[in-house]
DRENBA-366940 format. One record per residue (C-alpha): residue number from 1; x, y, z. Coordinates in steps of 0.02 Angstrom, whole numbers. Layout:
REM DRENBA-366940
VEXDREN:NUM:X:Y:Z
...
REM end
This chain:
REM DRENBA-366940
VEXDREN:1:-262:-1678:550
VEXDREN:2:-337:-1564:429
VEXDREN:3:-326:-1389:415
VEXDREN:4:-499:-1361:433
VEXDREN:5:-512:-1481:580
VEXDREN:6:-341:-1367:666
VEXDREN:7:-454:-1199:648
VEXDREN:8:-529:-1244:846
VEXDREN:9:-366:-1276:892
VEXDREN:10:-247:-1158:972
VEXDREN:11:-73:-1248:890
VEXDREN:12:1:-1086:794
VEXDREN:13:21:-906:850
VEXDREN:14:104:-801:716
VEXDREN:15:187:-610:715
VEXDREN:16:130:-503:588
VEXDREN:17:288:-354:545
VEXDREN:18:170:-208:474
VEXDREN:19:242:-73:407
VEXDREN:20:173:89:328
VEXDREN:21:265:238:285
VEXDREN:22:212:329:433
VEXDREN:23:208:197:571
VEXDREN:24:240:21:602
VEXDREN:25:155:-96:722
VEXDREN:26:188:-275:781
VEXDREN:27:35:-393:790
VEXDREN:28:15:-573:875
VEXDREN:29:-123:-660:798
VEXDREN:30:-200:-830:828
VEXDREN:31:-366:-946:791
VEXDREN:32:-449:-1005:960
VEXDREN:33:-646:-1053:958
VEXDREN:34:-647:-1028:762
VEXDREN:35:-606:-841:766
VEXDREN:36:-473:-731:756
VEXDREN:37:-383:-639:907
VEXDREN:38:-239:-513:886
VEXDREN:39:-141:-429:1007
VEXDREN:40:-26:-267:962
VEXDREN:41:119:-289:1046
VEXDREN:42:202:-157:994
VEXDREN:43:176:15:884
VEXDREN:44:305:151:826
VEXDREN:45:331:302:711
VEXDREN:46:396:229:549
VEXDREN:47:590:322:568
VEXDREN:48:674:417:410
VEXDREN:49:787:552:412
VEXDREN:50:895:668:297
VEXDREN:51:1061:582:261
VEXDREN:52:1208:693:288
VEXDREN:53:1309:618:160
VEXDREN:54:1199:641:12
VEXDREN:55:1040:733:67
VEXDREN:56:913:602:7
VEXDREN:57:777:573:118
VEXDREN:58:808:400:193
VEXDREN:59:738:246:295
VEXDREN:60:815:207:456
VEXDREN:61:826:23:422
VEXDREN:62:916:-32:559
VEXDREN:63:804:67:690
VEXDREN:64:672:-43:619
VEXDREN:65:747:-207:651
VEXDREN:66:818:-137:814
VEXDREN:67:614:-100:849
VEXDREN:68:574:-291:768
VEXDREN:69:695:-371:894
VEXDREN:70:671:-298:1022
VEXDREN:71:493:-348:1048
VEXDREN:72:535:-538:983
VEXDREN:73:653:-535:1129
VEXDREN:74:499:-492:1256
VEXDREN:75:477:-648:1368
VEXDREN:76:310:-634:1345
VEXDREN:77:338:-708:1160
VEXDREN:78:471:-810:1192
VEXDREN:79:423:-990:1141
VEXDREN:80:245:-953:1104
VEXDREN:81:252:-890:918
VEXDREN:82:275:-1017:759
VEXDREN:83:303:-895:629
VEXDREN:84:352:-710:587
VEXDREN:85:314:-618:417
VEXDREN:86:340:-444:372
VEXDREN:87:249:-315:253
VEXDREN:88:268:-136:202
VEXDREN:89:246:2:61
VEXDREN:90:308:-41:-102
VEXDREN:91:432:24:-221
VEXDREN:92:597:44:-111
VEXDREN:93:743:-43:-92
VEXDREN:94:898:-96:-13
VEXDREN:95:1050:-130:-100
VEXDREN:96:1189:-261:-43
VEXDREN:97:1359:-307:-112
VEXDREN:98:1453:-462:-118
VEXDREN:99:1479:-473:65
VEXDREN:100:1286:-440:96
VEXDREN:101:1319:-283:161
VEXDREN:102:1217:-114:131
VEXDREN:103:1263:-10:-1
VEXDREN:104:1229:145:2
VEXDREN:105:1047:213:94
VEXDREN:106:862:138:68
VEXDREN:107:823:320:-8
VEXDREN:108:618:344:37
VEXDREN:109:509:368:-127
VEXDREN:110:440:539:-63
VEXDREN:111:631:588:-117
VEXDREN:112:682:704:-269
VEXDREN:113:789:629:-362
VEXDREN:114:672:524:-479
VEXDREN:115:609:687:-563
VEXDREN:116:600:714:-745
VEXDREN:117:663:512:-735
VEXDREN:118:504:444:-801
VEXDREN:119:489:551:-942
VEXDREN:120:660:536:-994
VEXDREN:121:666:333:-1005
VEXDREN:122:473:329:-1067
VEXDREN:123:519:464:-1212
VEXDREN:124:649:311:-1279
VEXDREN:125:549:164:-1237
VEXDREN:126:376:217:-1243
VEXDREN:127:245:200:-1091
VEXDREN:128:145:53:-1215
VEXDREN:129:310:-61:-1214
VEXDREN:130:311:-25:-1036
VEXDREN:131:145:-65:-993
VEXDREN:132:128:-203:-1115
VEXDREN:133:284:-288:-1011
VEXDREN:134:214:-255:-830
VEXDREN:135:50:-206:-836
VEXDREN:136:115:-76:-689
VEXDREN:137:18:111:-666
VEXDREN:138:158:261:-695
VEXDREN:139:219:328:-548
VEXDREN:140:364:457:-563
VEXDREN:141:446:370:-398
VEXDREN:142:416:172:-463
VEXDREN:143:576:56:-418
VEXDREN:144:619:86:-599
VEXDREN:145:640:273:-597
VEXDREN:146:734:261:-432
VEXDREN:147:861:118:-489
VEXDREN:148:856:215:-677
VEXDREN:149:899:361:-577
VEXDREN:150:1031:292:-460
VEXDREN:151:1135:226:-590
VEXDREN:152:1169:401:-641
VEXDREN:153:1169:488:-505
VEXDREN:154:1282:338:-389
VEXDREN:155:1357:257:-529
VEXDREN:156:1490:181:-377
VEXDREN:157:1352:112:-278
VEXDREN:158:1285:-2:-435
VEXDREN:159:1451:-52:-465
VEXDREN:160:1461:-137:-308
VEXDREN:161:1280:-176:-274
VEXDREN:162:1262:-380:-299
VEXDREN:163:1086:-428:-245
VEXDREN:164:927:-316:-244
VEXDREN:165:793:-340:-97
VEXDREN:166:627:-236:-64
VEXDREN:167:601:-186:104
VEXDREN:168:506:-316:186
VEXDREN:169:652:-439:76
VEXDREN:170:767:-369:170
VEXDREN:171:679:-367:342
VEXDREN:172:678:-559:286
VEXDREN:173:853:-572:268
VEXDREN:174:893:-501:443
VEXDREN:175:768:-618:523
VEXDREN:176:835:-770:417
VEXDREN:177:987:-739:325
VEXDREN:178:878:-785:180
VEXDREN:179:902:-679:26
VEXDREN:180:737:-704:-86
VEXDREN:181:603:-585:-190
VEXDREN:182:422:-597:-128
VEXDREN:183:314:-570:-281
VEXDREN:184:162:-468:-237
VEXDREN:185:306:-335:-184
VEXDREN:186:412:-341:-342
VEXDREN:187:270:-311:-472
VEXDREN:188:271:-141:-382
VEXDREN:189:444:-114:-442
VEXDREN:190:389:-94:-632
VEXDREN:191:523:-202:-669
VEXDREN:192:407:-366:-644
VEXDREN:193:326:-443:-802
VEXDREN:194:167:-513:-813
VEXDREN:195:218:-692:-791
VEXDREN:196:283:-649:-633
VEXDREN:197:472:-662:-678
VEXDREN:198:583:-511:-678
VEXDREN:199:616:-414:-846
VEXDREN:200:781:-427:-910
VEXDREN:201:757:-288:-1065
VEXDREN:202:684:-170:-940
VEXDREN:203:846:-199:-814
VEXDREN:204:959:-195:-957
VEXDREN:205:880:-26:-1024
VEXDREN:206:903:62:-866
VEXDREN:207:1089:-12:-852
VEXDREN:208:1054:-159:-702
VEXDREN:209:1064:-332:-800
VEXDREN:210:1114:-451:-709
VEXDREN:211:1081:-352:-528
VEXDREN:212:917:-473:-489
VEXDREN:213:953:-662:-496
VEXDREN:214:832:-732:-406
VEXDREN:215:639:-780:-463
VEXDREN:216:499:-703:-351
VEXDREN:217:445:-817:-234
VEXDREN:218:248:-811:-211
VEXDREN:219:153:-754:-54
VEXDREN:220:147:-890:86
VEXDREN:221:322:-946:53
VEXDREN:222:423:-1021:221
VEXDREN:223:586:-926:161
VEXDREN:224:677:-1021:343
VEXDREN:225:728:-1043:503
VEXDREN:226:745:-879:603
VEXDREN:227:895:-829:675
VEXDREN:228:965:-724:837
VEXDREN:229:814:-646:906
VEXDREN:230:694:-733:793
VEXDREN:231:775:-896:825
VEXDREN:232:644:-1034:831
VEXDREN:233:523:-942:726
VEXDREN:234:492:-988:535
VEXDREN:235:508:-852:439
VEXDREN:236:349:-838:318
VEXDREN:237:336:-700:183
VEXDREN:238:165:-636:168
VEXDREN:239:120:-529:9
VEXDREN:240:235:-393:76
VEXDREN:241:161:-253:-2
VEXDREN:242:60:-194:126
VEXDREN:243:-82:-167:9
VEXDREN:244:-58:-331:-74
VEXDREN:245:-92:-403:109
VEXDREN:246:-220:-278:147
VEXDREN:247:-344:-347:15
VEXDREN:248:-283:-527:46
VEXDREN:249:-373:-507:242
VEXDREN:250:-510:-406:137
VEXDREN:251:-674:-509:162
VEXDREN:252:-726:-525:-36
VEXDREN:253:-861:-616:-59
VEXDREN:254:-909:-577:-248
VEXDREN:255:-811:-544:-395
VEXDREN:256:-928:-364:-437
VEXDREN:257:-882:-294:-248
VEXDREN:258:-734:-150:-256
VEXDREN:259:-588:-126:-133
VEXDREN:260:-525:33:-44
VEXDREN:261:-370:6:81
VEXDREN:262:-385:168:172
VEXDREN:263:-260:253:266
VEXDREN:264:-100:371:222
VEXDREN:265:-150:330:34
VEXDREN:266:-302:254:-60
VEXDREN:267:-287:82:-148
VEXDREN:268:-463:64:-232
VEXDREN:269:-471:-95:-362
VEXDREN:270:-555:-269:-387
VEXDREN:271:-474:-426:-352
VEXDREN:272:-449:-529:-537
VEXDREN:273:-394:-713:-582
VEXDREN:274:-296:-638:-733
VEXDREN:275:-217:-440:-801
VEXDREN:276:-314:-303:-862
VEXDREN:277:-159:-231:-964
VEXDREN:278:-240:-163:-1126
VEXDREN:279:-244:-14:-1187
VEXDREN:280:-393:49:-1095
VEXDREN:281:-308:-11:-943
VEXDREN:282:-146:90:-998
VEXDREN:283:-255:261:-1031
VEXDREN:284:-338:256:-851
VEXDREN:285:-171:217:-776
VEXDREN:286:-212:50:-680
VEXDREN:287:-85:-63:-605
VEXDREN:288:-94:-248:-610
VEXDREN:289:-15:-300:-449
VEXDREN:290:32:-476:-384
VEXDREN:291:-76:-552:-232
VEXDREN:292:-91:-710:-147
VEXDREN:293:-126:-867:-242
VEXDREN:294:-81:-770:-400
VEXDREN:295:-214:-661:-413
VEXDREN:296:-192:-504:-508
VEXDREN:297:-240:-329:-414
VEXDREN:298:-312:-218:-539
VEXDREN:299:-313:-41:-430
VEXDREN:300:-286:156:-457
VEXDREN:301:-168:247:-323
VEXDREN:302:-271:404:-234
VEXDREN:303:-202:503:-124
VEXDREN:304:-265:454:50
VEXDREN:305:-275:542:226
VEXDREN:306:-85:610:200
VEXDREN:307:-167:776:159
VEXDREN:308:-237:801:320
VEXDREN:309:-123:703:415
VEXDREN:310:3:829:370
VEXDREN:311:-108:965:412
VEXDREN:312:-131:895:578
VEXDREN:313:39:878:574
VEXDREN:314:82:1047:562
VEXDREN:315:-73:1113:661
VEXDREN:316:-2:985:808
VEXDREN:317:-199:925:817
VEXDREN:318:-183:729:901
VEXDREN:319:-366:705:908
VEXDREN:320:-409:651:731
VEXDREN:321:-599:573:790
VEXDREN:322:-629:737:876
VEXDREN:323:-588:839:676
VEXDREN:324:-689:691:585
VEXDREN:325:-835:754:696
VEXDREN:326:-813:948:661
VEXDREN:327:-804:892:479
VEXDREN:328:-955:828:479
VEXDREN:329:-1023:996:522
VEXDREN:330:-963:1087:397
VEXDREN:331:-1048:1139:236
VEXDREN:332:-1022:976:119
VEXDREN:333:-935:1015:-44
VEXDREN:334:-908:1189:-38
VEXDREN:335:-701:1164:-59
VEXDREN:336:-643:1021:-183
VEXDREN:337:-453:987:-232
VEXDREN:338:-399:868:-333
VEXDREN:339:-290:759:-194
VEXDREN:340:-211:657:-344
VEXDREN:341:-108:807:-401
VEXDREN:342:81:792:-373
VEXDREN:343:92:951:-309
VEXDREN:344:-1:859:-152
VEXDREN:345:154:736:-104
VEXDREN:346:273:831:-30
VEXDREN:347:246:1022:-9
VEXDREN:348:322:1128:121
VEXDREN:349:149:1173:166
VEXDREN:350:-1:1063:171
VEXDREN:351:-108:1196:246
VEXDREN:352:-78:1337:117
VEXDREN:353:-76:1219:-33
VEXDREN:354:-246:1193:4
VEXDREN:355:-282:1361:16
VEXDREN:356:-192:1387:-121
VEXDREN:357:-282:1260:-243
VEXDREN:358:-455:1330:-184
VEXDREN:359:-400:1503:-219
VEXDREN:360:-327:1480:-383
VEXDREN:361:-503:1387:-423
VEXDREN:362:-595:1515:-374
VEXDREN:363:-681:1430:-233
VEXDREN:364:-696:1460:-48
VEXDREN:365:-540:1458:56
VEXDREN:366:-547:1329:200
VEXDREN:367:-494:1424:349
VEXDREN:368:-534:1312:488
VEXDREN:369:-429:1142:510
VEXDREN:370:-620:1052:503
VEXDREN:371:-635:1138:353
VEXDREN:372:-488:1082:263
VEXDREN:373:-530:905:326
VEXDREN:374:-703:913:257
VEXDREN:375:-614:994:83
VEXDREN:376:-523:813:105
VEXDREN:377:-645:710:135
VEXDREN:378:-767:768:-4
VEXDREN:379:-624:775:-134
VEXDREN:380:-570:595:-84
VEXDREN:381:-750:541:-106
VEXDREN:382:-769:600:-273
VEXDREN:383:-606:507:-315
VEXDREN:384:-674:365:-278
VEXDREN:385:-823:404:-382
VEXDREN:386:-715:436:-532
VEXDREN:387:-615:265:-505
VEXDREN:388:-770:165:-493
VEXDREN:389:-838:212:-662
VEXDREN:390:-671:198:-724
VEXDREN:391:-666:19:-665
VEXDREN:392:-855:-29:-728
VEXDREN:393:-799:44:-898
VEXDREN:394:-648:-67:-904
VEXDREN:395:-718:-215:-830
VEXDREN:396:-881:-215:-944
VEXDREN:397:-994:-232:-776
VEXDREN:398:-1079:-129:-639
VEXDREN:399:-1006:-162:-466
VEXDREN:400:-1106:-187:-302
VEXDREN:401:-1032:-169:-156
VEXDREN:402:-862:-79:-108
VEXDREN:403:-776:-148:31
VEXDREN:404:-650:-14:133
VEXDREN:405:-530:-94:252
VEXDREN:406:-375:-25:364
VEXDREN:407:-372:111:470
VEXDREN:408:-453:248:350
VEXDREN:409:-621:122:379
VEXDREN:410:-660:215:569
VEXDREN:411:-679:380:474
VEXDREN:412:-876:357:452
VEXDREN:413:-916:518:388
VEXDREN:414:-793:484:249
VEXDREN:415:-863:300:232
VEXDREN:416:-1041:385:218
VEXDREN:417:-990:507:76
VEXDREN:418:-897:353:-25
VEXDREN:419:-1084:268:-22
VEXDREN:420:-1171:438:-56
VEXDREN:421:-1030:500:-215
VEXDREN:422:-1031:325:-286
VEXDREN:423:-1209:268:-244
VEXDREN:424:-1167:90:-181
VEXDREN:425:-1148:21:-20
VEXDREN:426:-1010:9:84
VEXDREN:427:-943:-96:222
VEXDREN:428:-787:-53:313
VEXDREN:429:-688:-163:406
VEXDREN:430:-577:-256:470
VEXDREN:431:-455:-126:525
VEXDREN:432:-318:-224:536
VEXDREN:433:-338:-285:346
VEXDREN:434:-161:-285:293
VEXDREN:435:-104:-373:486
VEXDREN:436:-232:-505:462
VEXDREN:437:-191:-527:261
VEXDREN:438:-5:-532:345
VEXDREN:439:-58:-672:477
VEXDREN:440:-181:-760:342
VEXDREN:441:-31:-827:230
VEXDREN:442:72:-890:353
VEXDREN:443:-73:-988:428
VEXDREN:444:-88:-1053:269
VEXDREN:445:97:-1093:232
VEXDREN:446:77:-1155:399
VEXDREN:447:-85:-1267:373
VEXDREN:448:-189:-1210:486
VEXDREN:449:-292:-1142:356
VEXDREN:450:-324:-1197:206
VEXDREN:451:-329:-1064:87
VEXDREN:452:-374:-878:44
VEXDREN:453:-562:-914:43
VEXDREN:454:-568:-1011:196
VEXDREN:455:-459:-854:268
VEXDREN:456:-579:-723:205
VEXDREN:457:-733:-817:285
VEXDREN:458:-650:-852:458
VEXDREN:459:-608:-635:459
VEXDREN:460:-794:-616:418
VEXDREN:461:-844:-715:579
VEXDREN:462:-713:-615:683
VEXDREN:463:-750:-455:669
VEXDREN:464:-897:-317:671
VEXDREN:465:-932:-245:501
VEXDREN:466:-1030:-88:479
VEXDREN:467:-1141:-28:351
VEXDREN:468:-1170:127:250
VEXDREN:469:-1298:158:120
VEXDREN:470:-1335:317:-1
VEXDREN:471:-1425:446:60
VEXDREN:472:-1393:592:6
VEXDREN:473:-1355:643:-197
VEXDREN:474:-1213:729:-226
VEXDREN:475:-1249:908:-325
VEXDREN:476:-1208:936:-513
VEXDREN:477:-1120:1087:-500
VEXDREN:478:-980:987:-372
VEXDREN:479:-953:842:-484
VEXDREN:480:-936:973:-635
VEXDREN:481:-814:1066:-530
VEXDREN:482:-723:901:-499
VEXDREN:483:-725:829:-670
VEXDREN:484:-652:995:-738
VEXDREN:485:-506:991:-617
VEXDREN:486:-469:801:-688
VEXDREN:487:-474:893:-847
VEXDREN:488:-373:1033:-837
VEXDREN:489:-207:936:-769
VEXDREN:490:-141:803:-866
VEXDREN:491:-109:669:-740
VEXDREN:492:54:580:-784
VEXDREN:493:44:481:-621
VEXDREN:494:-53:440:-454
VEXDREN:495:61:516:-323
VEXDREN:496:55:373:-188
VEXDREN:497:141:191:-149
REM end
């Protein structure tokens, strides 16, 4: 039987682990009548804490397989699912020693202790060498920084650390006992050349040779057989970065149509056969990151929703479709920020940051929460603006279409001003881009489809996509006030993972 002959079949349910730095959610997906159906089984707050020991902020890892098991021991999966793969955010890590235990904590990105780190190791090896060896964006909290920055500040946990995983890797090795390196997740780590294999002068530079033994395996590969709860499951990796599945269940059809994978952060890129690593590439800041079938993700970080998520946050407002609506009220472009400054990742206060910014700028305060969220929302639209002519200019070529997927894609006010700021049209959806990229590859390692194309046509016929066109023009005087904010900060990095 052939793949495409098993897509009216109903042989292969698969569990798609997706993980963002906020929340998690568990998804059951399967083909029946030639479409796609999921089921979320399960959704939960993404745990970290404070560790007591050290004071770095900190994953709960083993609440998160506790939450993964938990719902694979449900009777109503038991039996019924063929595979499990997991994805997440990039760029953090779990260390283990000779025994395979933990060493030490999975310290979260949004942590400290990486600053000044970049600086420091790109003042003796220079951000070209760098770039010209990984093709990776500079980020202050990239896998390099934190490893760089571990070795001096927990010089006993690299002495005993043995074997080097990335989240979802070691999510993997719970499931499976398997240790292995998915790819799409290492070239996040900065520490990934171009050719895929990990770079030895870069570990040795930072004082880890010899740490990572084992060659990235690529997206869609059956690591094994699970084990304890997910006994009788193959265990699949995905691309696990969440992004890199995100634009694998994007529905490309064209090789001039843009990304966004909108939620806590932006991802907005194109989806390229080979590396855009030149210098052009270096002086925008664009990653190249891995994705399925060993295509190359050529993509700028922006700051997403975590602005006024963390408003909401500490506003306690639950009802984000009723503040998209207010928004949409409010005066358009009368507040702008620029959400890719640092100062944006972490603050104490969202709220008077914002004010703050505005002030200093000599612009109106926001007062309302609807009109901090329309501040947002405007701002993130003219980021996108200034990302898609960076990407025409480096790609020689005008682009038609962008595509925005995940759960950023229900805001339609903010899907409306992308169209208007960057006058293209936009379709959003799916929603559940990065699950569905997630369940895509291990249908394919599976055979039930037969490859990313095939993948990306069957989500088109499963799900409602809406449309947005320009309408309205966006003023001068709002993209001068924008363009002089890019100006007036250098940006040594895109705060986001």
């Amino acid at each position: 039987m052939t793949p495409a002959d098993r897509l009216e079949t109903d042989e292969a349910r698969c569990l798609a682990v997706d993980l963002g730095a906020g929340s998690g959610r568990i998804v059951l997906g399967e083909i029946a009548g030639g479409c796609w159906r999921l089921e979320e089984v399960e959704r939960f707050r993404t745990p970290h804490r404070v560790d007591s020991a050290t004071g770095y902020q900190c994953w709960e890892i083993d609440e998160i397989v506790a939450q993964i098991e938990q719902n694979l021991a449900k009777g109503a999966l038991s039996g019924t699912v063929a595979s499990i793969g997991v994805d997440s955010w990039g760029v953090d890590y779990v260390l283990l020693d000779e025994r395979l235990d933990r060493v030490g904590v999975p310290v979260c990105y949004r942590d400290g202790r990486t600053t000044g780190v970049m600086d420091e190791l790109c003042a003796r090896l220079s951000r070209e060498e760098i770039y010209r060896r990984t093709g990776i964006q500079f980020l202050t909290f990239n896998t390099l920084y934190q490893l760089a920055a571990c070795v001096k500040q927990e010089p006993k946990w690299m002495e005993q650390a043995r074997h080097f995983l990335m989240i979802p890797d070691y999510l993997h090795f719970r499931l499976s006992g398997v240790l292995a390196n998915e790819y799409s997740n290492a070239t996040t780590t900065q520490l990934c050349g171009l050719d895929g294999e990990w770079d030895q002068f870069l570990m040795s530079a930072i004082g880890v040779k010899g740490l990572l033994t084992r060659s990235p395996v690529s997206a869609g590969t059956v690591l094994g057989d699970g084990r304890g709860a997910a006994r009788g499951l193959k265990v699949i990796a995905p691309a696990t970065h969440d992004t890199g599945s995100a634009v694998a269940g994007t529905p490309l059809e064209d090789t001039d149509e843009a990304y966004i994978s909108s939620g806590t952060w932006s991802l907005m890129g194109i989806e390229s056969m080979s590396s855009i690593a030149n210098a052009e590439a270096l002086s925008m800041n664009f990653t190249n990151e891995g994705g399925v079938e060993g295509r190359f993700r050529v993509l700028k970080n922006i700051m997403g929703m975590w602005p006024i998520q963390r408003v909401c946050e500490e506003k306690q407002i639950d009802n984000f479709g009723s503040l998209v609506e207010e928004a949409a009220h409010e005066r358009a472009w009368r507040s702008i920020i620029n959400v890719n400054d640092p100062e944006f990742l972490n603050p104490a206060s969202m709220t008077d940051l914002i004010r703050e910014h505005c002030r200093r700028s000599g612009q109106a305060v926001p007062e309302t929460v609807a009109q901090m969220a329309r501040c947002v929302f405007d701002s993130l639209a003219l980021s996108y603006r200034s990302v898609k002519l960076q990407l025409e200019a480096l790609c020689g070529r005008k682009l038609k279409r962008i595509r925005i997927v995940g759960g950023g894609c229900k805001n339609r006010l903010l899907n409306q001003l992308c169209a208007d700021a960057c006058e293209l049209p936009v379709t959003a959806g799916p929603v559940e881009a990065s699950a569905l990229g997630n369940l895509s590859a291990q249908m394919i390692a599976l055979g039930v489809i037969e490859n990313l194309s095939a993948a990306r046509k069957l989500i088109c016929t499963s799900f409602e996509m809406h449309e947005f066109y320009p309408h309205t023009i966006v003023p001068g005087s709002a993209l001068a006030r924008f363009e002089e904010m890019l100006a007036t900060r250098e940006m040594k990095g895109e705060p986001c993972a």
